[in-house]
C-alpha positions as CSV (number, residue, x, y, z in Angstrom):
1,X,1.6,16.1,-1.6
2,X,-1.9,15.2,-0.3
3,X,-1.6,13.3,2.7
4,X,-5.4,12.0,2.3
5,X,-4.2,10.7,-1.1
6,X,-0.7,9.0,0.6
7,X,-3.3,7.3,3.5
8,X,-5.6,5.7,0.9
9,X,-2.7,4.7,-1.2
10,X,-1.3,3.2,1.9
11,X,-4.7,1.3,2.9
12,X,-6.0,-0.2,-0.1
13,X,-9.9,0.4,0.2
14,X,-10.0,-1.9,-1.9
15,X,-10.8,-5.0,0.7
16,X,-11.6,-7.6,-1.2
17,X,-8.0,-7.6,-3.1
18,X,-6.5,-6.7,-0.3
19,X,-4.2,-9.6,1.5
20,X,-4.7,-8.3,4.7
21,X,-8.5,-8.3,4.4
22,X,-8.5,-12.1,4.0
23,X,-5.8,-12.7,7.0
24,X,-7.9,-10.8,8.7
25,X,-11.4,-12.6,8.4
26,X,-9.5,-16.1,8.4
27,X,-7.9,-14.8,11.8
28,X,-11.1,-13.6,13.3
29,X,-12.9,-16.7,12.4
30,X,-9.9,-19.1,14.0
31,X,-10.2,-16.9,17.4
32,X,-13.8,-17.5,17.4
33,X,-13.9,-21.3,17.2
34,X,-10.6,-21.6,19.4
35,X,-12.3,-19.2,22.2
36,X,-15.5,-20.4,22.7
37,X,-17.3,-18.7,25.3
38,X,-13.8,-17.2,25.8
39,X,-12.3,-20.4,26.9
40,X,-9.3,-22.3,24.6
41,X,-11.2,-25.2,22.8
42,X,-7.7,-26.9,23.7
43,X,-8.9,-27.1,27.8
44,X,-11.8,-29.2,26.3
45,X,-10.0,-31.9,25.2
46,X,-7.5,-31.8,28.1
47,X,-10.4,-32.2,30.7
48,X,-11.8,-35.3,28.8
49,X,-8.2,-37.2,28.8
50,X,-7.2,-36.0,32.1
51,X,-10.1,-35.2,34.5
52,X,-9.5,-33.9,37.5
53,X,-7.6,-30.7,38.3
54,X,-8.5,-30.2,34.2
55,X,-12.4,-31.0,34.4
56,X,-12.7,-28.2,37.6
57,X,-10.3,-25.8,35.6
58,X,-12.6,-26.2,32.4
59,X,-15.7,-25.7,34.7
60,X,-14.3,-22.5,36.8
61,X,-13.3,-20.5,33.4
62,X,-16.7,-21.5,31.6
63,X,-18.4,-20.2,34.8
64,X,-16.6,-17.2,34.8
65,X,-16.8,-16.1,31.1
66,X,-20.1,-17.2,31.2
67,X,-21.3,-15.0,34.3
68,X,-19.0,-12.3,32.7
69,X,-20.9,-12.4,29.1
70,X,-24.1,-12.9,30.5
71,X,-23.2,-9.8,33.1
72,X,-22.4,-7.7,30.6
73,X,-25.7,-8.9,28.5
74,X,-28.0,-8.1,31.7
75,X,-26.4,-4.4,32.2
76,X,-26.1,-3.3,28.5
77,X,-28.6,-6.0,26.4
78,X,-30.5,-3.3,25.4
79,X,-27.8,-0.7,24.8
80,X,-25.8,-3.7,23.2
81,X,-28.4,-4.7,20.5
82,X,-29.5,-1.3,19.1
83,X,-25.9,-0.4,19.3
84,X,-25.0,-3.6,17.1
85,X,-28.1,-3.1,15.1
86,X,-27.2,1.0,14.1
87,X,-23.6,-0.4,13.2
88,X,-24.6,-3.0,10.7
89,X,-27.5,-1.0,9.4
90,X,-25.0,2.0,8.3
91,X,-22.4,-0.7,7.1
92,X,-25.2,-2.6,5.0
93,X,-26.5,0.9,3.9
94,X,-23.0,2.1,3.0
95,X,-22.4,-1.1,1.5
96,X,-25.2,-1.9,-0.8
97,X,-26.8,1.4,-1.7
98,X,-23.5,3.6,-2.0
99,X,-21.2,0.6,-3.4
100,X,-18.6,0.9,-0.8
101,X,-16.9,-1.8,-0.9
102,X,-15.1,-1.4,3.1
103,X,-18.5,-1.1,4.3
104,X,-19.1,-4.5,2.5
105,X,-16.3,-6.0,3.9
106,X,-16.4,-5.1,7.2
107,X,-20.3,-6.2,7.2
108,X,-19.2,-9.5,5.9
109,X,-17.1,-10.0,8.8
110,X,-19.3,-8.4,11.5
111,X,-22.7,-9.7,10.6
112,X,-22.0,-13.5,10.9
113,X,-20.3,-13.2,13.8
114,X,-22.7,-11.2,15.7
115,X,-24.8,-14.2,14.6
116,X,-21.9,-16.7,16.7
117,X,-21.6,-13.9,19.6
118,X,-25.3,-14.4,20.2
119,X,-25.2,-18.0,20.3
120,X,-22.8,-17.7,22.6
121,X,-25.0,-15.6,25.1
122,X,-27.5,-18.3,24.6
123,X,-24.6,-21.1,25.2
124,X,-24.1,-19.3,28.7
125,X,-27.5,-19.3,29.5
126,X,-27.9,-22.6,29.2
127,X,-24.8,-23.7,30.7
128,X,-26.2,-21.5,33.7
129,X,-29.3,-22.4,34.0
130,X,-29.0,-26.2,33.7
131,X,-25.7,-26.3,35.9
132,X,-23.7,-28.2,33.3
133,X,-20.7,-29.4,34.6
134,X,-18.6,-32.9,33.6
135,X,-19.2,-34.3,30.1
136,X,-22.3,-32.5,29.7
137,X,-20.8,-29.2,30.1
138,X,-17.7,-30.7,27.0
139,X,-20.2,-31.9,24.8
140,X,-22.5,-28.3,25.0
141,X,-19.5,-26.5,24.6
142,X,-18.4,-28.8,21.6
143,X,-21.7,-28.5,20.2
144,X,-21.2,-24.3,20.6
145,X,-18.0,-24.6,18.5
146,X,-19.3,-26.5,16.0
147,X,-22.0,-24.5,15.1
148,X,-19.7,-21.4,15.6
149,X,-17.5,-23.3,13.1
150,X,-20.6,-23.6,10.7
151,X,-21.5,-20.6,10.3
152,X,-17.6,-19.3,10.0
153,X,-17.5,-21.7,6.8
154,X,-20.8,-20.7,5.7
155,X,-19.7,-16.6,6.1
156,X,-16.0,-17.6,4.4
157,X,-18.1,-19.1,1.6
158,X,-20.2,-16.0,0.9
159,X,-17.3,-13.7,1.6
160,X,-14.9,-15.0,-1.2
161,X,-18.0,-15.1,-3.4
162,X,-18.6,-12.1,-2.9
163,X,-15.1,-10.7,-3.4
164,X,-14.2,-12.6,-6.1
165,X,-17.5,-11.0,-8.3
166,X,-16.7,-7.6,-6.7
167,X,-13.2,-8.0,-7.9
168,X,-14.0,-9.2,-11.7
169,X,-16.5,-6.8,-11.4
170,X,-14.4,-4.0,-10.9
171,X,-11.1,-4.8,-12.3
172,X,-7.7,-4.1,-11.8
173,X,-6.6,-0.8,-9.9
174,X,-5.5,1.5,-12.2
């Protein structure tokens, strides 16, 4: 028995009619519009009804992810980018010019949201910079999800477009 053969029987490399592929990319879109900036969208809403205790929590975790992301972004930016940069290139490269189709899914997911993770370094800049605290600091942070939310529809879109020709394209395993 080949045990290579077993594996790849066992993980269908096949993404795009795989199950879990799709539970994947629906799950890693829902965590980043939930998490923006790292912080449950949910504390939003409870510092706008409640004030308070719940507007200084909401202020002291965006300050902290923030001065964590933008941390890490001061230390490694450059590292960071040409590291992000090499792993889409060899996905895309993998994916277009030697058909395969993991490297196309995993681009799909990876690609967009290094689009939203970006963003979000620019979110914490701005919170930073212009002090943002109070209803300015909901509505910037509402604004982040929404776009983050955007571009999750706009890459879910292209993704199931995508599999769905790659999958009639293809055929049925066999």
């Amino acid at each position: 028995m080949d045990w290579t053969r077993t594996v790849f029987d066992v993980i269908d490399m096949r993404s795009f009619s795989n199950l879990w592929y799709w539970i994947a990319l629906a799950v890693a879109w829902s965590l980043a519009s939930h998490y923006v900036l790292g912080v449950p969208f949910d504390m939003i809403g409870r510092a706008a009804r409640q004030g308070g205790r719940a507007q200084a929590d909401l202020e002291d975790l965006v300050r902290i992810r923030s001065g964590r992301l933008l941390s890490l972004v001061e230390v490694l930016g450059a590292w960071l980018v040409a590291t992000v940069a090499m792993v889409l290139t060899i996905l895309f490269v993998l994916g277009v010019a030697y058909g395969l189709e993991f490297a196309q899914a995993v681009f799909l997911i990876a690609f967009p949201m290094t689009f939203a993770k970006a963003l979000s370094v620019r979110c914490a800049r701005q919170i930073r910079a212009e002090g943002l605290r109070g209803a300015a600091l909901r509505r910037r942070v509402s604004r982040h999800r929404f776009v983050v939310q955007a571009i999750g529809m706009v890459a879910i879109f292209v993704t199931a477009m995508w599999g769905m020709y790659r999958n009639m394209a293809v055929g049925p395993l066999g």
